[in-house]
KESE-856770 format. One record per residue: residue in three letters; residue number from 1; x, y, z of N, C-alpha, C in turn. Coordinates in nm, 3 decimals. Each point is the difference from the previous one (the first is absolute). Layout:
N
SITE, code, pos, n_xx, n_yy, n_zz, ca_xx, ca_yy, ca_zz, c_xx, c_yy, c_zz
SITE, ala, NUM, X, Y, Z, X, Y, Z, X, Y, Z
...
# end
This chain:
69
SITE, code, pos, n_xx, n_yy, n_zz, ca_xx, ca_yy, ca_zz, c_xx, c_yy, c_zz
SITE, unk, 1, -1.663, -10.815, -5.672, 0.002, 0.134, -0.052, -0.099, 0.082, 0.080
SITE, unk, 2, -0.009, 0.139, 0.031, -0.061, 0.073, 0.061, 0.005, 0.093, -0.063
SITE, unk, 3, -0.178, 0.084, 0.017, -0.008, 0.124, -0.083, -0.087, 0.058, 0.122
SITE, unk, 4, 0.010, 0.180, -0.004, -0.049, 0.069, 0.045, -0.107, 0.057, -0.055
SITE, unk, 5, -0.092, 0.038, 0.001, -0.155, 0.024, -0.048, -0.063, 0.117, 0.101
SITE, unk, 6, -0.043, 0.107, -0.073, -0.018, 0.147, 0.087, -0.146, -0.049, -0.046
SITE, unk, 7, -0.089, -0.012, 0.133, -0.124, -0.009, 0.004, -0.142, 0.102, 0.024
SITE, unk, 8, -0.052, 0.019, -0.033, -0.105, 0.113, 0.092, -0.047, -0.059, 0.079
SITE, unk, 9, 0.005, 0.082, 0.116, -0.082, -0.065, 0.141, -0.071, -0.060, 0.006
SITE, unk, 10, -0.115, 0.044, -0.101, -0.130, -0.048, 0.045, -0.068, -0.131, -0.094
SITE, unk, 11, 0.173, -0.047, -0.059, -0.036, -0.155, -0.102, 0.121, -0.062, 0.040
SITE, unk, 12, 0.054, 0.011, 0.135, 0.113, -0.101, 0.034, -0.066, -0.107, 0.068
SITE, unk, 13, -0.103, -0.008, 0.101, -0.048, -0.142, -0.018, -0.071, -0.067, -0.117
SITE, unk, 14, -0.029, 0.081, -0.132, -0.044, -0.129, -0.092, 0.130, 0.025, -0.093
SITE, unk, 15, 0.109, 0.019, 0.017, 0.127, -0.002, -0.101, 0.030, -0.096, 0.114
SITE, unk, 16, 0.010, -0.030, 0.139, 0.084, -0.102, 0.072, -0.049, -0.134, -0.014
SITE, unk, 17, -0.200, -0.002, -0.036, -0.041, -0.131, -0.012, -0.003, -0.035, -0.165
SITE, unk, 18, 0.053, 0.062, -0.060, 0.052, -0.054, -0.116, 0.131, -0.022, -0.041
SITE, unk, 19, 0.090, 0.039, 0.031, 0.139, -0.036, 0.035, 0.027, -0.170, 0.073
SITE, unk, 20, -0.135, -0.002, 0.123, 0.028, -0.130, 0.095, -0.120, -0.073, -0.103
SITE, unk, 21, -0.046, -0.014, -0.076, -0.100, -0.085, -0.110, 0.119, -0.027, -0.135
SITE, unk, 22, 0.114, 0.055, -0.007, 0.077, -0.074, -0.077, 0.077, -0.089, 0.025
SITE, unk, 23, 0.019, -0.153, -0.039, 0.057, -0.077, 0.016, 0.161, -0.022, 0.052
SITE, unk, 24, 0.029, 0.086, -0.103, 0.169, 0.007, 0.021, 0.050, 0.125, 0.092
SITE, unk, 25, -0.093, 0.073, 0.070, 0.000, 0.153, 0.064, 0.029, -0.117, 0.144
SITE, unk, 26, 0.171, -0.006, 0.055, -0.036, -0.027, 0.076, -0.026, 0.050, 0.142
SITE, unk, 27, 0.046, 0.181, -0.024, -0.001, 0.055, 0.163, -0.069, 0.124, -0.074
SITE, unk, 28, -0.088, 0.069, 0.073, -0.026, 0.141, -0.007, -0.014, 0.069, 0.138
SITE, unk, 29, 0.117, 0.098, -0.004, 0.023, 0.062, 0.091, -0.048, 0.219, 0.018
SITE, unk, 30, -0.036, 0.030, 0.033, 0.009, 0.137, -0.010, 0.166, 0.104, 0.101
SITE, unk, 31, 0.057, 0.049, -0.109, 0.113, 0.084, 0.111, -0.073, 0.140, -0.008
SITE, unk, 32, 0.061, 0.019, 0.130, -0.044, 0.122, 0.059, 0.114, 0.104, -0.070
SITE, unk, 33, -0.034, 0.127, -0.027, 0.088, 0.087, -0.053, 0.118, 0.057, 0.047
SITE, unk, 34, 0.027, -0.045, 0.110, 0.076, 0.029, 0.095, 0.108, -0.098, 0.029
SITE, unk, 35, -0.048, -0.107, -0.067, 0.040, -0.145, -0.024, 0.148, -0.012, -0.051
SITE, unk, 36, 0.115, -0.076, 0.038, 0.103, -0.045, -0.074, -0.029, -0.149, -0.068
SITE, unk, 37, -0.005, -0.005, -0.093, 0.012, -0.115, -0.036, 0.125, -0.058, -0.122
SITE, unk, 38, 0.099, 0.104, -0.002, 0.108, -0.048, -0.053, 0.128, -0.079, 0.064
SITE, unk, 39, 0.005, -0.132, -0.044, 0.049, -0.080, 0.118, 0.144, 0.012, 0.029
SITE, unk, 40, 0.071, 0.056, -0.102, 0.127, 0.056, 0.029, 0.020, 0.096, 0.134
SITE, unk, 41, -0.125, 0.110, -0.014, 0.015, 0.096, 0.109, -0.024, -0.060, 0.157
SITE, unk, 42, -0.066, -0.066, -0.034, -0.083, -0.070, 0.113, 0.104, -0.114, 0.074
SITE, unk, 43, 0.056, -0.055, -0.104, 0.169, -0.105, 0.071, 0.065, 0.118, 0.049
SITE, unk, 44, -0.004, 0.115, -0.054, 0.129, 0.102, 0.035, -0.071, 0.108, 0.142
SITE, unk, 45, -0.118, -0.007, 0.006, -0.045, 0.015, 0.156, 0.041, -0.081, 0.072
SITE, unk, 46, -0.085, -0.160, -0.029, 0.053, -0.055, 0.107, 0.152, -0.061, 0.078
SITE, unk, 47, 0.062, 0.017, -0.104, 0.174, 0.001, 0.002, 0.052, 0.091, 0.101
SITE, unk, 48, -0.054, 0.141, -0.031, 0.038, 0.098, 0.061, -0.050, -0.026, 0.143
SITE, unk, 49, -0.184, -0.031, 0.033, -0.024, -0.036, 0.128, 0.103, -0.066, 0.117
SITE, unk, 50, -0.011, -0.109, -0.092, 0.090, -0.171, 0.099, 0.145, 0.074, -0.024
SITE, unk, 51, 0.057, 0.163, 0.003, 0.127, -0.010, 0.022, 0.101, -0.102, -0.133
SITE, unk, 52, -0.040, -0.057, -0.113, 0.143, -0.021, -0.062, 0.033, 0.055, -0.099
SITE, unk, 53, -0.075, 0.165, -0.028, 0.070, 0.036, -0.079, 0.011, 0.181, 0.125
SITE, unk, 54, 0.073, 0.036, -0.041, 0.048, 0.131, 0.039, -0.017, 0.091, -0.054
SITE, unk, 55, -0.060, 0.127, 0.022, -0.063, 0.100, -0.098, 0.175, 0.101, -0.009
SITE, unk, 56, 0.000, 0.055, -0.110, 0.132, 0.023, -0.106, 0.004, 0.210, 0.077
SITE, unk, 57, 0.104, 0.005, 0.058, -0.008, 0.130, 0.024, -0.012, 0.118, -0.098
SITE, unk, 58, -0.098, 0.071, -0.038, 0.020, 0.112, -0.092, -0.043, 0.128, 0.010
SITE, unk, 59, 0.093, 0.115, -0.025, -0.006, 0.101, 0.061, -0.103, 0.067, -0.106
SITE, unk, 60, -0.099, 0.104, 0.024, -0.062, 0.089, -0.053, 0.028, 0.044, -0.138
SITE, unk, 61, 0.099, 0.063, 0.005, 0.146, 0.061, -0.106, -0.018, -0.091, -0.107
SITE, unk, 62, 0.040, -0.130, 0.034, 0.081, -0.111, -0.052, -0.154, -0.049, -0.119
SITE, unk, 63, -0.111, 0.008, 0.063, -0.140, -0.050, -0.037, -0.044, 0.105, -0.122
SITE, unk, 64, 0.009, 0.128, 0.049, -0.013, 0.105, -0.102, 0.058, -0.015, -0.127
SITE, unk, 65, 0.141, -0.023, 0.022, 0.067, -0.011, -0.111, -0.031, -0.149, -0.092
SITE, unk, 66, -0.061, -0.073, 0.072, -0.047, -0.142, -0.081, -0.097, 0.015, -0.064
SITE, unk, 67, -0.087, 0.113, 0.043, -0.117, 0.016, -0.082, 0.010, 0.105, -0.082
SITE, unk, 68, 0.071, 0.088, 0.004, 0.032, 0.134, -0.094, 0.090, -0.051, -0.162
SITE, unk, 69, 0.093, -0.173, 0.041, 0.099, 0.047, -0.119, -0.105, -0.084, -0.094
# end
């Protein structure tokens, strides 16, 4: 299971050495805000990278109206 935790700056190294002082805590990581870490999106980058998926032609028009109805 993984949870996200909004820290103040200036207590993320003693929120990280208490996180790594719990037993069952077994990774503590910090993401950057800029960060993807949803792994769906992240298969669906790299899919798109390596060429096997093909990005879906859509016109301007066509986009408007997907978000308007």
């Amino acid at each position: 299971m993984k949870y996200i935790l909004e820290i103040e700056e200036d207590k993320v190294s003693v929120a990280e050495e208490l996180f790594k002082s719990i037993p069952y805590v077994r990774k503590v990581v910090a993401i950057q805000p800029n960060e993807i870490v949803n792994q769906s999106i992240c298969n669906s980058i790299e899919q798109y990278e390596n060429g096997k998926v093909k990005p879906t032609p859509l016109s301007l028009v066509d986009l408007k109206q997907m978000l308007h109805v």
